[in-house]
DRENDO-1510 file (C-alpha; in Angstrom, 1 decimal, always signed):
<recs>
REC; n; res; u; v; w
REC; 1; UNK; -5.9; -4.5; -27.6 .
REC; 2; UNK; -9.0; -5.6; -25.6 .
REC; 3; UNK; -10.8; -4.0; -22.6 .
REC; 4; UNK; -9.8; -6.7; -20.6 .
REC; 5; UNK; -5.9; -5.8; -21.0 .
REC; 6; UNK; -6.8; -2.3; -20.5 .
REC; 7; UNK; -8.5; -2.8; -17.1 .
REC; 8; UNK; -5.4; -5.2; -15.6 .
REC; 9; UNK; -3.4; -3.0; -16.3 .
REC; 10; UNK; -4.9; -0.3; -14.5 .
REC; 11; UNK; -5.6; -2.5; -11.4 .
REC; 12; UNK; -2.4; -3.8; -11.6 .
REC; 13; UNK; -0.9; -0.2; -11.4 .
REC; 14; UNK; -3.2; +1.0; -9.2 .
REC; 15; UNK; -2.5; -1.7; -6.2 .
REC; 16; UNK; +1.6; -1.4; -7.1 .
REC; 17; UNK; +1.4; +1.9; -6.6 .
REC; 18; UNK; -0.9; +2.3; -3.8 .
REC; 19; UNK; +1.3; -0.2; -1.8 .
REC; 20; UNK; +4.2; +1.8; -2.5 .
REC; 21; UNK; +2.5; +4.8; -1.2 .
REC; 22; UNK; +1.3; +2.9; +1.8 .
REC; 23; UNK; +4.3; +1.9; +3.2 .
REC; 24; UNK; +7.2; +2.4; +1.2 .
REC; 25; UNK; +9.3; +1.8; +4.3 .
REC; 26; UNK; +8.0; -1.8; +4.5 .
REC; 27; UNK; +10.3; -4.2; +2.1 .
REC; 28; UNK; +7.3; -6.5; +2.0 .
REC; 29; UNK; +5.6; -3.7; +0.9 .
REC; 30; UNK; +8.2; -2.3; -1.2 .
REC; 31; UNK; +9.0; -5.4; -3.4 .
REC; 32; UNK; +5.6; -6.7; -3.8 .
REC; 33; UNK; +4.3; -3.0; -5.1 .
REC; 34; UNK; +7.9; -2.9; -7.3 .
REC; 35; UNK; +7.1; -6.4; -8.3 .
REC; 36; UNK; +3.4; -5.4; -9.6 .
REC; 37; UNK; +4.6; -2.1; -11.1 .
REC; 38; UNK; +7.4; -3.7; -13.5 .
REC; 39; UNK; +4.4; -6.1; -14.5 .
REC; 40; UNK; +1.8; -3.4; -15.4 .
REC; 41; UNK; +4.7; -1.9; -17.6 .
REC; 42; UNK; +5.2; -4.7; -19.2 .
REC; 43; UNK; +1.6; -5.3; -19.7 .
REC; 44; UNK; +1.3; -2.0; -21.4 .
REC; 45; UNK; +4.5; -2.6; -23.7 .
REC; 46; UNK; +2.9; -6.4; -24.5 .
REC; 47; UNK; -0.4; -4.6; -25.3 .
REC; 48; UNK; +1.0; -1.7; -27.7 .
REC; 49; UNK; +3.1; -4.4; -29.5 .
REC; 50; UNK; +0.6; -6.1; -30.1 .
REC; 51; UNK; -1.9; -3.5; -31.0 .
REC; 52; UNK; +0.6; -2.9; -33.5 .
REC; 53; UNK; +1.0; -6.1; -35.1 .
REC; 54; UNK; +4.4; -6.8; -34.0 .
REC; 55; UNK; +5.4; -9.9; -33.0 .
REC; 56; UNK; +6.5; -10.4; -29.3 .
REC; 57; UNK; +9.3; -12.8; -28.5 .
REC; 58; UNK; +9.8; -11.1; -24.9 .
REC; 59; UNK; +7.2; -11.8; -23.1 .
REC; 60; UNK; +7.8; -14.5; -21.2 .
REC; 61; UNK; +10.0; -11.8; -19.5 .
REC; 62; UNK; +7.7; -9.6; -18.1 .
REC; 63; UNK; +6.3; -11.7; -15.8 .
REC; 64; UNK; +10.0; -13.5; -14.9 .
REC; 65; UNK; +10.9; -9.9; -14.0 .
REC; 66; UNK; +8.5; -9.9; -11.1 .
REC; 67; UNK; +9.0; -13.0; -9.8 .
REC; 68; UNK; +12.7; -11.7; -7.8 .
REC; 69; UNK; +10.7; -9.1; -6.2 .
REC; 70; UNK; +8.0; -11.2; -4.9 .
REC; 71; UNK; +10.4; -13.8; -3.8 .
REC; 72; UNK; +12.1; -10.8; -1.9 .
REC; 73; UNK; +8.9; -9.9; -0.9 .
REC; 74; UNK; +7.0; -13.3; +0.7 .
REC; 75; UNK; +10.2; -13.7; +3.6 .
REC; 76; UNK; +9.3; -10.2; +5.1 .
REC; 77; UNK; +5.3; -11.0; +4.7 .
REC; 78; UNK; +6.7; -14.0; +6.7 .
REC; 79; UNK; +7.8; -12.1; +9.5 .
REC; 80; UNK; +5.0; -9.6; +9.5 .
REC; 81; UNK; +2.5; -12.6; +10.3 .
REC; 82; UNK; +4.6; -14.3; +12.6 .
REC; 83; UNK; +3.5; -11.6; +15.1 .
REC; 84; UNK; -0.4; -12.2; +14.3 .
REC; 85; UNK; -2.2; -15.3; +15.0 .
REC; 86; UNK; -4.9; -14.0; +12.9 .
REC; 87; UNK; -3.4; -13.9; +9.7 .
REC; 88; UNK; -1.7; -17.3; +9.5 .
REC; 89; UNK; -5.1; -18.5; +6.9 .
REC; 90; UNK; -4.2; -15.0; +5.0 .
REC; 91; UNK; -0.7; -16.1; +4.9 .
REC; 92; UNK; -1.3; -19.4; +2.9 .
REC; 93; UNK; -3.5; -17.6; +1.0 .
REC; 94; UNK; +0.1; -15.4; -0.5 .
REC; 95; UNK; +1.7; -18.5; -1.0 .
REC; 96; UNK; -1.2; -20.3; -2.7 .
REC; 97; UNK; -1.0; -17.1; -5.2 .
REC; 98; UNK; +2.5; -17.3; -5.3 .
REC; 99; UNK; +2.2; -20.7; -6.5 .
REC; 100; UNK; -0.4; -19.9; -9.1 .
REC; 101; UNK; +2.1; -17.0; -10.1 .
REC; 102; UNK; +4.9; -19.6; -10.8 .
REC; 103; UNK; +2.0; -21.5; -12.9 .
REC; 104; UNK; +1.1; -18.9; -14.6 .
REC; 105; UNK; +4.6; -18.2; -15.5 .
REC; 106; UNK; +5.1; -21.4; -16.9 .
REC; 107; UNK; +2.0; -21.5; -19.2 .
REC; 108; UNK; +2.7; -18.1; -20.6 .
REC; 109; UNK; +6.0; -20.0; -22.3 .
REC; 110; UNK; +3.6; -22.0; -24.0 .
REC; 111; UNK; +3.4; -21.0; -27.4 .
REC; 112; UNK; +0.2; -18.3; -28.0 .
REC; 113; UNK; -1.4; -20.4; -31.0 .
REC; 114; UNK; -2.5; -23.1; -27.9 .
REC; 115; UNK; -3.3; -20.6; -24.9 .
REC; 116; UNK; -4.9; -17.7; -26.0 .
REC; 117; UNK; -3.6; -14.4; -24.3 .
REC; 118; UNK; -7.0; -13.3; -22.7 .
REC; 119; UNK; -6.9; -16.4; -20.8 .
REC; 120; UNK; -3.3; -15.8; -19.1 .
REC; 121; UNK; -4.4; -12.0; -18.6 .
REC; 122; UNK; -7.4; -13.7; -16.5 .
REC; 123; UNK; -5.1; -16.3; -14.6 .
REC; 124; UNK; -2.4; -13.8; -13.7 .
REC; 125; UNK; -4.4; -11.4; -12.8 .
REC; 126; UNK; -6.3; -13.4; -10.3 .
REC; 127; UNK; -2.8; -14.1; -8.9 .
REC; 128; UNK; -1.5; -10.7; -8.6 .
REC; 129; UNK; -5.1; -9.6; -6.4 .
REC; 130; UNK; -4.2; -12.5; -4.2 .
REC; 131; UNK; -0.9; -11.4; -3.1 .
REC; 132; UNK; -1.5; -8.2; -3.4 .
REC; 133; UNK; -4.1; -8.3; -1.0 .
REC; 134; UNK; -2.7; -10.7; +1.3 .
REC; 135; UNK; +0.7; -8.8; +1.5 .
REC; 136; UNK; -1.5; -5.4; +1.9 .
REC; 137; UNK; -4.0; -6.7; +4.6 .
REC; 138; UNK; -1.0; -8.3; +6.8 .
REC; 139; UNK; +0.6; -5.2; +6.7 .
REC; 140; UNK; -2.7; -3.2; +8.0 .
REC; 141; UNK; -2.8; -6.0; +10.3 .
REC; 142; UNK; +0.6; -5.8; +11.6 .
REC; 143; UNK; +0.1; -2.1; +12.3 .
REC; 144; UNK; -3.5; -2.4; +14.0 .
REC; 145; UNK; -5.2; -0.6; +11.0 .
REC; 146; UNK; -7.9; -1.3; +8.6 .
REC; 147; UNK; -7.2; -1.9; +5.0 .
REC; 148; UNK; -10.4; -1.7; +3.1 .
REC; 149; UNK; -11.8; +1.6; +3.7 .
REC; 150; UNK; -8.9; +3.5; +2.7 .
REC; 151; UNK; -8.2; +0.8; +0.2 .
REC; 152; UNK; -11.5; +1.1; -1.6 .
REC; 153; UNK; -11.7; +4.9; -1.1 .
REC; 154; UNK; -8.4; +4.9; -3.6 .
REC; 155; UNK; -10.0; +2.4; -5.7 .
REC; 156; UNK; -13.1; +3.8; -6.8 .
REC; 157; UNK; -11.6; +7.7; -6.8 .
REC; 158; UNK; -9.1; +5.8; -9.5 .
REC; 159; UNK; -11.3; +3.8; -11.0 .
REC; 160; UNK; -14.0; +6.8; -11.6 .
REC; 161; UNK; -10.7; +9.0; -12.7 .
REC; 162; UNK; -10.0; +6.1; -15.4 .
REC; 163; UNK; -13.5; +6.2; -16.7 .
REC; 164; UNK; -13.9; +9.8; -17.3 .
REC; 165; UNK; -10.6; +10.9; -19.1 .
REC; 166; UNK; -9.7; +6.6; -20.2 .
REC; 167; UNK; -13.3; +6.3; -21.2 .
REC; 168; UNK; -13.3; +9.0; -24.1 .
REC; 169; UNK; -10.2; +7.8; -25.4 .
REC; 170; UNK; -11.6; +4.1; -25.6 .
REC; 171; UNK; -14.9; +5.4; -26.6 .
REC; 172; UNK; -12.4; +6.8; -29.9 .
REC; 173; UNK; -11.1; +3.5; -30.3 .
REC; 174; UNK; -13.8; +1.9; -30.4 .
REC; 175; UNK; -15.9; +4.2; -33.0 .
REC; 176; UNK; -12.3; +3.9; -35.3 .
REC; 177; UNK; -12.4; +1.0; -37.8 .
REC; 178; UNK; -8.6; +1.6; -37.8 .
REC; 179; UNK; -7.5; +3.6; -34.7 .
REC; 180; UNK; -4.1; +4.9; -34.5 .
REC; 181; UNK; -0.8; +3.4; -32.5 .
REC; 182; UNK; -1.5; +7.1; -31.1 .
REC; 183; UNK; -4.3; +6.9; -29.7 .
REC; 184; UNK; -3.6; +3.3; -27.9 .
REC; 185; UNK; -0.8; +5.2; -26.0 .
REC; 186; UNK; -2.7; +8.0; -25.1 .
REC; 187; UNK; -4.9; +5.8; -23.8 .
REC; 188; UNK; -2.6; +4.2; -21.5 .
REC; 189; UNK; -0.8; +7.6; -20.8 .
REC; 190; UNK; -4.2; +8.8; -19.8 .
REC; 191; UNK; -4.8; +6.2; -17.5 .
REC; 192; UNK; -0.9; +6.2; -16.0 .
REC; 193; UNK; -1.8; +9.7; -15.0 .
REC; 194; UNK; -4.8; +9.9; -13.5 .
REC; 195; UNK; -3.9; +6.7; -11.0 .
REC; 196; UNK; -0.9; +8.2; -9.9 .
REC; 197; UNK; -2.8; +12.0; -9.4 .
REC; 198; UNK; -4.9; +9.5; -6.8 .
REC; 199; UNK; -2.7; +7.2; -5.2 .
REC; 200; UNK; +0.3; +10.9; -4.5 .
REC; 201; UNK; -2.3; +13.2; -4.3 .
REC; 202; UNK; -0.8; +14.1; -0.5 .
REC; 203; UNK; +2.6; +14.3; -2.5 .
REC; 204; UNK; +1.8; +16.4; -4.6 .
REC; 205; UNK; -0.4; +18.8; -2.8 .
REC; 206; UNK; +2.5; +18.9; -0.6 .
REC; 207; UNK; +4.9; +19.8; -3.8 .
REC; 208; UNK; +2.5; +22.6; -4.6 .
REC; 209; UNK; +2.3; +24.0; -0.9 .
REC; 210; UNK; +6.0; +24.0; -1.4 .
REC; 211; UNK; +5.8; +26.2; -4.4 .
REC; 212; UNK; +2.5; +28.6; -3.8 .
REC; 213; UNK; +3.3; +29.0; +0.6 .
REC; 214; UNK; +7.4; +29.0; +0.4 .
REC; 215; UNK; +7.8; +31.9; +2.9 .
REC; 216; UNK; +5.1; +30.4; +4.9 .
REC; 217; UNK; +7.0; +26.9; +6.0 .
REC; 218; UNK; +4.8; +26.8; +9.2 .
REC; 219; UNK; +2.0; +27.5; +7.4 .
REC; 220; UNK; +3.6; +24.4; +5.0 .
REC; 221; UNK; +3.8; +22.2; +8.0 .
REC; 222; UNK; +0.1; +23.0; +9.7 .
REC; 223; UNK; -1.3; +21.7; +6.1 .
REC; 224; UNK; +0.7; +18.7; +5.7 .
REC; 225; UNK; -0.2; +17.4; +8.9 .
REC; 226; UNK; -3.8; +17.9; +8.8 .
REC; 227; UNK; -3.2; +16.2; +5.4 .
REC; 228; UNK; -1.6; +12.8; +7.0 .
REC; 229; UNK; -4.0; +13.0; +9.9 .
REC; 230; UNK; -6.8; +12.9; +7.4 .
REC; 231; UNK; -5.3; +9.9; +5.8 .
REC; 232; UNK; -4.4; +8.0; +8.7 .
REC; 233; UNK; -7.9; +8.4; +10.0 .
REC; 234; UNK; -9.5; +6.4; +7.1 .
REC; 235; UNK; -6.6; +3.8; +8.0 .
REC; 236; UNK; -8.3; +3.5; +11.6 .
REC; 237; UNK; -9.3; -0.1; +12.7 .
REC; 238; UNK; -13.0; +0.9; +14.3 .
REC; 239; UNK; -13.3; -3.3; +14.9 .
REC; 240; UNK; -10.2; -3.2; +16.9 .
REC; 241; UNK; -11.0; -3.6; +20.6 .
REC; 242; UNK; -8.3; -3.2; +23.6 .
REC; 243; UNK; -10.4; -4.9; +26.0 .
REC; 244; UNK; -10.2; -7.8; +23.2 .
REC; 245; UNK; -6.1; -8.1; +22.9 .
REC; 246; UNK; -3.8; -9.8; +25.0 .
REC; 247; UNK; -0.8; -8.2; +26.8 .
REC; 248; UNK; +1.6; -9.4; +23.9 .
REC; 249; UNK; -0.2; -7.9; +21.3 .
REC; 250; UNK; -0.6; -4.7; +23.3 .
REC; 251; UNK; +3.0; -4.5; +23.5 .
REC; 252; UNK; +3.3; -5.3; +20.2 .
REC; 253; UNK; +1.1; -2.2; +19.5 .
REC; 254; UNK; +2.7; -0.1; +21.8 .
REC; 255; UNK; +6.2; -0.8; +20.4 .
REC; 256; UNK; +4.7; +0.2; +16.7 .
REC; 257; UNK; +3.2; +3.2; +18.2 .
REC; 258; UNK; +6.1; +4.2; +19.8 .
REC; 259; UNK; +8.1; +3.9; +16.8 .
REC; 260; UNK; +6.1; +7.2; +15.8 .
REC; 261; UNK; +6.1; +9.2; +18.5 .
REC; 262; UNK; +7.8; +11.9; +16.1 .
REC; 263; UNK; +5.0; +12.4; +13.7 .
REC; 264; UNK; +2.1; +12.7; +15.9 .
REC; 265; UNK; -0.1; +12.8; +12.3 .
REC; 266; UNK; +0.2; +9.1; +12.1 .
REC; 267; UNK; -0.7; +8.5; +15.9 .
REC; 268; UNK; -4.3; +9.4; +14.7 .
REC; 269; UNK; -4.8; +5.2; +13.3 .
REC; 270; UNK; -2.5; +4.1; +16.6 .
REC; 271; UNK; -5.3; +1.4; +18.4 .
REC; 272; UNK; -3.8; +3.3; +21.6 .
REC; 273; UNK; -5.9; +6.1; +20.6 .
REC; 274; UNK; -9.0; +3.9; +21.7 .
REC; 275; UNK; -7.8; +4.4; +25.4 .
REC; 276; UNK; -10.3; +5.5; +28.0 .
REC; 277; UNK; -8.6; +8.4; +28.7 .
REC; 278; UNK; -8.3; +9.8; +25.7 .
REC; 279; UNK; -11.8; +8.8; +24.5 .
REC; 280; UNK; -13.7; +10.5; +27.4 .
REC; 281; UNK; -13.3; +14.2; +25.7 .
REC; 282; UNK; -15.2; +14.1; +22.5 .
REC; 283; UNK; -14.6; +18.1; +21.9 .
REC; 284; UNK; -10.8; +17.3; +21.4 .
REC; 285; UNK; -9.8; +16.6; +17.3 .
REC; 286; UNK; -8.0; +14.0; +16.3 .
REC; 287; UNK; -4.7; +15.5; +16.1 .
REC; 288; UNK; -4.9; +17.0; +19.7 .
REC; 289; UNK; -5.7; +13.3; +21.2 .
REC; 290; UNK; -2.8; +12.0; +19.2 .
REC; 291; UNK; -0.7; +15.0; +21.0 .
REC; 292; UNK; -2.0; +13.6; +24.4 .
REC; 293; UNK; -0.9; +10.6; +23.7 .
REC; 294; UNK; +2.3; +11.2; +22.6 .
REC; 295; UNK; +2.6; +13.0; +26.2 .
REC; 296; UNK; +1.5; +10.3; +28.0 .
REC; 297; UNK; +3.8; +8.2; +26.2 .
REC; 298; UNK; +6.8; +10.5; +26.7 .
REC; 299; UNK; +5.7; +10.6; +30.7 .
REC; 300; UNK; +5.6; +6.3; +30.9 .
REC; 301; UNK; +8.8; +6.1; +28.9 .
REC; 302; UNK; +10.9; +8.7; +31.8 .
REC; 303; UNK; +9.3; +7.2; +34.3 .
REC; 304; UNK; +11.0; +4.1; +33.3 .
REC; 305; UNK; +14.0; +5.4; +33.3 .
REC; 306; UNK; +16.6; +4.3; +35.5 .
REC; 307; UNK; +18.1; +6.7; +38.3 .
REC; 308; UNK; +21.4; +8.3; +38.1 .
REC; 309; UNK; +22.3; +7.2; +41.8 .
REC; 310; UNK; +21.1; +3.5; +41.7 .
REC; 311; UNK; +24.4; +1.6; +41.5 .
REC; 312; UNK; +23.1; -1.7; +42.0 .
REC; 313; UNK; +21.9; -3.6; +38.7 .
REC; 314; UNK; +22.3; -0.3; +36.9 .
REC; 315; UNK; +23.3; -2.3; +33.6 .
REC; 316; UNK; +20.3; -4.6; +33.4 .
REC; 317; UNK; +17.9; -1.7; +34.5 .
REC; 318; UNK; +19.4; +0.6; +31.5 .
REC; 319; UNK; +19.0; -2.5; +29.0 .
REC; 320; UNK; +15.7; -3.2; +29.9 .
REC; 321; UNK; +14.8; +0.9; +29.2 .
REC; 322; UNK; +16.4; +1.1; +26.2 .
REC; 323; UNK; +14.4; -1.9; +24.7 .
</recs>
């Protein structure tokens, strides 16, 4: 078991799961961060078996496994880009990796005494950051927000987590002439734990709340939200400009911000939130602007709202406010 397999595995269960935790809701999301988490499992099995000296006839099947998800994941990353000019270059990028995935696939059914497995850990790996990214950066894209910072905030809190607790572990292992089958899956237990403490750690500071405040559910509620607004404003696109965007795209926007009108928490990354209105008080957080917003939203929306004693074209004007 080399460092190398160690740290793609970690990456690779890092980005599945932070994906997951980034928009779960999203199936190009969903399937691309299922996709990456059966293959770090897999990874980890391949790794222990061979660690161990067994001989591994299956797999060619851990990275067949993934390929179903992504192909149920590059049609929705199809749709999200359709509605941004901007990422079409980003979009050939996923299929390029997509490609290389398939590649890669194929050469890992070639017989281990002619491609050594470092080499297919380097290849696949290269193609799992390309869709990964691509599919992750579209989606921040599609719902005007930046990628990187919170992205790379994640990252480095994971990767620092990994190095601490991992790094004593493989600092045993490497000491050890003969380290123990033990030890290698402590090792990867170790790591599994601390990624997933970062990528939930709103989750499961919300399962504690549940536990230490349960006769305080407002006090439950106040928390969570401050929680989600903190996180959604590292997700804030500050390069994002209004005055830049057409009308399409502003709709486009307003029709995803309006979509979460009842969780005011996530209006806080909403581009709308760069209107001049709502920037000209500074003194005002960002969860009170979001509440403006959602108020001024609420007001456009009844105005447009047709009148009870209009008979005439009734039907279109109702259609027209209900879409």
């Amino acid at each position: 078991m080399s460092v190398l397999q160690v740290a793609v595995y970690a990456f690779t269960l890092w980005m599945g799961l932070y994906m997951l935790e980034r928009a779960w809701h999203k199936p190009g999301m969903r399937y691309a961060g299922l996709g990456l988490l059966i293959y770090a499992i897999g990874l980890a099995s391949v790794s222990l078996a061979d660690s161990a000296g067994q001989r591994v006839t299956w797999q060619p099947y851990v990275a067949l496994l993934t390929v179903p998800l992504w192909a149920l994941a590059l049609p929705n990353l199809h749709q999200m880009a359709q509605t941004i000019s901007k990422t079409r270059r980003v979009l050939i990028l996923a299929y390029l990796g997509a490609a290389f995935f398939l590649m890669t696939t194929m050469m890992i059914l070639i017989p281990q005494h002619i491609l050594a497995n470092t080499d297919l850990l380097v290849a696949l790996s290269i193609d799992l950051v390309l869709m990964g990214f691509a599919i992750a950066w579209i989606n921040a894209r599609d719902d005007g927000e930046a990628l990187l910072p919170d992205a790379l905030r994640s990252l480095l809190l994971a990767g620092g987590g990994c190095l601490i607790f991992g790094g004593q572990i493989a600092l045993i292992l490497l000491v050890q002439a003969e380290s123990s089958a033990a030890f290698r899956l402590l090792l990867f237990e170790t790591l599994t734990s601390v990624i997933i403490l970062v990528v939930f750690s709103r989750q499961i500071a919300a399962a504690v709340d549940g536990i230490v405040y349960r006769s305080a559910p407002d006090l439950r509620v106040s928390r969570a939200a401050l929680r989600d607004a903190a996180t959604q404003v590292a997700r804030s696109d500050p390069s994002l400009s209004l005055a830049t965007i057409d009308n399409e795209e502003f709709d486009r926007l307003t029709r995803r911000t309006l979509s979460n009108m009842n969780h005011p928490q996530r209006l806080v990354a909403s581009p709308l939130m760069k209107l001049p209105f709502l920037a000209v008080d500074d003194e005002l957080g960002s969860l009170e602007r979001a509440q403006r917003l959602r108020e001024t939203l609420a007001e456009s929306i009844m105005k447009l709202k047709p009148s009870h004693d209009e008979a005439k074209g009734i039907t279109e004007e109702w259609r027209h406010f209900n879409a």
